[in-house]
C-alpha positions in Angstrom: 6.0 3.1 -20.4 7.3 -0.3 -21.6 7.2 -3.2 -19.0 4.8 -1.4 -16.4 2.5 -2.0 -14.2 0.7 -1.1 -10.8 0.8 -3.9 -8.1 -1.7 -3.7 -4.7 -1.4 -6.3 -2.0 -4.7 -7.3 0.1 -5.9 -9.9 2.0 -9.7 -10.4 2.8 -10.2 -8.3 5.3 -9.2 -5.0 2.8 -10.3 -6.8 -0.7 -13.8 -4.1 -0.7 -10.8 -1.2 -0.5 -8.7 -2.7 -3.2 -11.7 -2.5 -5.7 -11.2 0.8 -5.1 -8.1 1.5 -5.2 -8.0 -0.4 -8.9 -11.3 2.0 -9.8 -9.1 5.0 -8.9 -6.1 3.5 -10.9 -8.2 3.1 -13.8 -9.8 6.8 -13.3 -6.5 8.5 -12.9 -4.3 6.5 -15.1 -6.2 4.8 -17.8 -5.3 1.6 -19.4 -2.1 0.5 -17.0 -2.3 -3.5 -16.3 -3.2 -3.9 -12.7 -2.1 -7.0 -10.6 -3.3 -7.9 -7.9 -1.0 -9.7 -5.2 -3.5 -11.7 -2.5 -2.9 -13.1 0.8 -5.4 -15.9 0.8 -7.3 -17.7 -1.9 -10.1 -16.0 -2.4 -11.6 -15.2 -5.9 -11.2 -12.1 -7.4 -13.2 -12.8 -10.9 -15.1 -9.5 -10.8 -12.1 -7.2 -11.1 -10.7 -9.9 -13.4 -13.7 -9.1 -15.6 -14.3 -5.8 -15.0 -10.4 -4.3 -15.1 -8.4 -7.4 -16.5 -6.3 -7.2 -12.8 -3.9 -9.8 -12.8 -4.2 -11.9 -9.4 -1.1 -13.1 -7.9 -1.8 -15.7 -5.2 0.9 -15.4 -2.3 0.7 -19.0 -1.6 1.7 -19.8 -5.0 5.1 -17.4 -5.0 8.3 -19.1 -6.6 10.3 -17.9 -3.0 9.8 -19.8 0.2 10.6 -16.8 2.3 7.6 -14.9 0.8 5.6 -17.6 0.1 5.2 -19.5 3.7 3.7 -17.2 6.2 6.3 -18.3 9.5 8.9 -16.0 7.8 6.3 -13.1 8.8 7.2 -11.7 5.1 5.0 -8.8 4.1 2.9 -9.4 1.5 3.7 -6.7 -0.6 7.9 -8.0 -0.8 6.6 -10.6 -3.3 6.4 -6.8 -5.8 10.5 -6.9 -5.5 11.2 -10.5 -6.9 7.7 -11.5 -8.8 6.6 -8.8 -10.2 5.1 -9.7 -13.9 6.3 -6.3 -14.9 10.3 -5.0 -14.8 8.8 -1.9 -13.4 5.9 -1.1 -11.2 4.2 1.1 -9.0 3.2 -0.4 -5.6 0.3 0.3 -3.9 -1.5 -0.6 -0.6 -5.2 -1.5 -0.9 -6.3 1.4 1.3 -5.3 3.9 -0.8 -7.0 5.5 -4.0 -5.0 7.7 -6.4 -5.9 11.3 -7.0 -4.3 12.7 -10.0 -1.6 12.2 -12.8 1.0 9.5 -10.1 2.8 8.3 -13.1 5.1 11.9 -13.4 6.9 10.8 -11.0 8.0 7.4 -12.7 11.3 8.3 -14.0 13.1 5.4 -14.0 15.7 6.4 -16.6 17.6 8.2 -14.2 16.4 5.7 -10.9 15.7 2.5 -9.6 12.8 3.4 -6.9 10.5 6.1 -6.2 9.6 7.1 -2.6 7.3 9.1 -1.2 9.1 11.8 0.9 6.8 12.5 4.5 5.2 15.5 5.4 6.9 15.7 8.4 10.3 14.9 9.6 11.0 11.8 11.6 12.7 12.5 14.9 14.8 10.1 16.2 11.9 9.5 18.8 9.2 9.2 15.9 12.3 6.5 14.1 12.0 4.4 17.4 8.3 4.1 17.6 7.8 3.8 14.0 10.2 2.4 12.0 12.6 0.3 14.3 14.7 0.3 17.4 17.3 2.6 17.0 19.7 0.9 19.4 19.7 -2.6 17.5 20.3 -1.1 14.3 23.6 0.7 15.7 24.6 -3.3 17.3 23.7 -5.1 14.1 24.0 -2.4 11.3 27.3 -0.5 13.2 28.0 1.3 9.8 24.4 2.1 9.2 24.0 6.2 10.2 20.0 5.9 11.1 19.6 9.5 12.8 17.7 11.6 11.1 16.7 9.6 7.7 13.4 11.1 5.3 11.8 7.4 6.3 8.6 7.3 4.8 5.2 5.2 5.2 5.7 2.1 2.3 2.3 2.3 1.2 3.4 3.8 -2.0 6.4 3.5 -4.3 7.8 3.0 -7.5 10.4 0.6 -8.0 12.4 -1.9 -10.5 12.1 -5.6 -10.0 15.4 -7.4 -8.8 17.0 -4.5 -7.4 17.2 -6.0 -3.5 19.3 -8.9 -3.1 17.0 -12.3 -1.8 19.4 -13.6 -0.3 20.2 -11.0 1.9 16.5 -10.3 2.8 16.0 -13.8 4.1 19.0 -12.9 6.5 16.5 -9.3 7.7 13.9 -11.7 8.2 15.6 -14.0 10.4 16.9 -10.9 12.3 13.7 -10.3 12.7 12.3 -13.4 13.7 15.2 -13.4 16.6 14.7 -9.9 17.6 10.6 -9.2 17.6 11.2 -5.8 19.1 13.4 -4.7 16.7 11.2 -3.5 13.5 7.7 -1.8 13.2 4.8 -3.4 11.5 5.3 -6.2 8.9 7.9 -4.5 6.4 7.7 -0.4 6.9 10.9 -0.9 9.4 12.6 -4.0 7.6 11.8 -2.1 4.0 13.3 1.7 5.1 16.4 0.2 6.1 17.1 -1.7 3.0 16.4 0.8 0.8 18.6 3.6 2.8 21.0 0.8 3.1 21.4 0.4 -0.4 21.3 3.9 -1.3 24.3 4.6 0.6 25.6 1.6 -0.6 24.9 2.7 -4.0 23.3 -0.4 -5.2 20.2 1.6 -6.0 19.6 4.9 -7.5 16.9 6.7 -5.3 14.9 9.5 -5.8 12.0 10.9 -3.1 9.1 13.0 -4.1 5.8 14.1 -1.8 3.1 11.9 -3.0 1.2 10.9 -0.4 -1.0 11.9 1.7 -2.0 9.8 5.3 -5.4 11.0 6.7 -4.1 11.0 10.1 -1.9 13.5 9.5 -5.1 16.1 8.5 -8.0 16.9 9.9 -11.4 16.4 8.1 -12.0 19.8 7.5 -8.4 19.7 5.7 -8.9 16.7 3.6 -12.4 17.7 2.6 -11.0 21.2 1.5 -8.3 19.4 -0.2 -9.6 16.4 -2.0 -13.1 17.5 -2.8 -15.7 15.5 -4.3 -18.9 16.5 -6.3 -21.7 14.9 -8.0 -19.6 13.9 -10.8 -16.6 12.7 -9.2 -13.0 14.2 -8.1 -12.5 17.8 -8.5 -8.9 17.4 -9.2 -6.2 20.2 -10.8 -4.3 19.8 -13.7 -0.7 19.3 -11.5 -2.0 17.1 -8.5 -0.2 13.8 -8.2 -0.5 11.8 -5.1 -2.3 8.8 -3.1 -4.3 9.2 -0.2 -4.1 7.0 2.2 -5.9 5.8 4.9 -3.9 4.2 7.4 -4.6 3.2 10.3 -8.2 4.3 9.8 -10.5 2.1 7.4 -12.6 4.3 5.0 -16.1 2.3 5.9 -19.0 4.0 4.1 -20.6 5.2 7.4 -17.6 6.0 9.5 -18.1 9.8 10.1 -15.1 10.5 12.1 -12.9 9.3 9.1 -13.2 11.6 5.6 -13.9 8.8 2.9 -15.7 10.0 0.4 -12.4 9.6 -2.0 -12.6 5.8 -1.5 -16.4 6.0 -1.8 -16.8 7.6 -4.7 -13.8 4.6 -6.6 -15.7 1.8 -4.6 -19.0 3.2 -6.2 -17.2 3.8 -9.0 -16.1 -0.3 -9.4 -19.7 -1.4 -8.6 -20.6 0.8 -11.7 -17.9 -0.5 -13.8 -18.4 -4.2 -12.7 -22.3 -4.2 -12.7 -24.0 -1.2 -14.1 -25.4 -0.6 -10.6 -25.9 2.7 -9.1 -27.9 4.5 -6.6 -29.9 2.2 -3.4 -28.4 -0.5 -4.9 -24.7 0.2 -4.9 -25.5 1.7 -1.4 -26.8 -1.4 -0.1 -24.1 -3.3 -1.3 -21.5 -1.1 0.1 -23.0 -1.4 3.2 -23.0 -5.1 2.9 -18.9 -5.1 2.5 -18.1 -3.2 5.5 -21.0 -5.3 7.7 -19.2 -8.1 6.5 -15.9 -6.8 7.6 -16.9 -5.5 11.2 -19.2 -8.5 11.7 -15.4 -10.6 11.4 -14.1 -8.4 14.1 -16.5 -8.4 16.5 -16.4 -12.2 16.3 -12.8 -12.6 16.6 -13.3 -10.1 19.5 -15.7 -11.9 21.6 -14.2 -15.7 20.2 -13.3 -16.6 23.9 -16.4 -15.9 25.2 -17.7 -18.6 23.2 -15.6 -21.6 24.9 
């Protein structure tokens, strides 16, 4: 494809997953640019070197609603307005892809790509994960929310410029007036705009089952499912999704979560970067996720410390 490109958001706290994530891009879908956009300003010269990834600091966006962090703007929004590449495939940094994704790009006959869940929302399941039914009716009054395929925005395709900015500054100062009234940073604020414009038919909207949340399986599931062997991902010839791991990090040593998809990419990118394998690699992947749970524990026990 012409003017295309994968986009994954992190901050620090998720940068030793998004080296995955671009090792499984590169696995799965060879030589697409990559671009990374970062919450922070942290240095991200090795997947610079060893991928070419493109790094798009957040603090540095054009837009002062996704730029300046008191508009509570997810970071992955800055994908709709600053994307380098007309079209693009978003993906969350705790995710790895597994298989051909890019069939499901068709952008000649529409303007975003969703994936479509597992499993039906209820109106119940709308309330507690995607936004407060009874606000929506007050503020959105000809918005029909029942019973909508939302879906978990770690993963879509989509064309730059096709949500009005203007109008998403207005969602986020909802919003900011009414905390209660959307789940998570953009998975609430993000289904209704693009159901909104569907109906609307500013967009032309297509949903297909590509992805898969660990969560929703258990490990005996996912292992049968996404196997790995010595030499990697023992994937068939029409498998096309992402798994994704939220809500449950993929740390190395965490037995209670299957990982070994993420291990094997985040292996994989040492490899690639490096040239290490073996103890090596090991020890290093050990020293990521220290690294991450030694943050936690501190900002845990911070008051403690007065």
């Amino acid at each position: 494809m012409k003017d295309f490109g994968v986009i994954v958001a992190c901050y620090d706290k998720d940068y030793s997953f998004a080296k995955g994530c671009c090792a499984s891009i590169k696995y799965f879908l060879g030589d697409v640019p990559i671009a990374l956009i970062i919450d922070g300003d942290f240095s991200i010269k090795e997947l610079e070197n060893a991928y070419g990834v493109q790094a798009l600091y957040r603090p540095q966006a054009t837009h002062e609603c996704l730029r300046e962090k008191e508009w509570r703007s997810s970071t992955k929004m800055l994908a709709f307005w600053e994307s380098p590449w007309e079209y693009f495939l978003y993906l969350d940094a705790d995710i790895v892809v597994w298989g051909d994704l890019l069939k499901f790009a068709n952008f000649t006959d529409y303007d975003m790509i969703i994936d479509h869940p597992a499993y039906e929302f209820t109106n119940e399941a709308i309330n507690k994960w995607v936004f407060n039914g009874i606000q929506i009716e007050k503020h959105f009054p000809d918005f029909q929310w029942q019973q909508r395929p939302y879906f978990c925005t770690g993963v879509f395709f989509a064309k730059r410029d096709i949500f009005d900015l203007t109008e998403y500054k207005k969602l986020l100062e909802l919003r900011l007036a009414n905390p209660k009234m959307f789940y998570g940073m953009d998975q609430g604020l993000l289904n209704l705009m693009i159901f909104r414009a569907a109906d609307r038919g500013e967009i032309r909207l297509k949903q297909e089952s590509m992805q898969v949340i660990i969560s929703n399986f258990s490990l005996s599931e996912l292992h049968q499912r996404f196997p790995i062997n010595k030499t990697g991902p023992i994937c068939t010839e029409n498998d096309a999704t992402v798994i994704h791991w939220s809500g449950q990090k993929p740390f190395i040593s965490r037995s209670t979560v299957y990982s070994e998809p993420m291990n094997f990419f985040r292996r994989q990118f040492i490899q690639d970067a490096w040239g290490y394998q073996g103890l090596r690699a090991e020890v290093m992947l050990q020293i990521e996720d220290f690294n991450i749970y030694k943050s936690k524990l501190m900002r845990r026990f911070a008051p403690w410390r007065k």
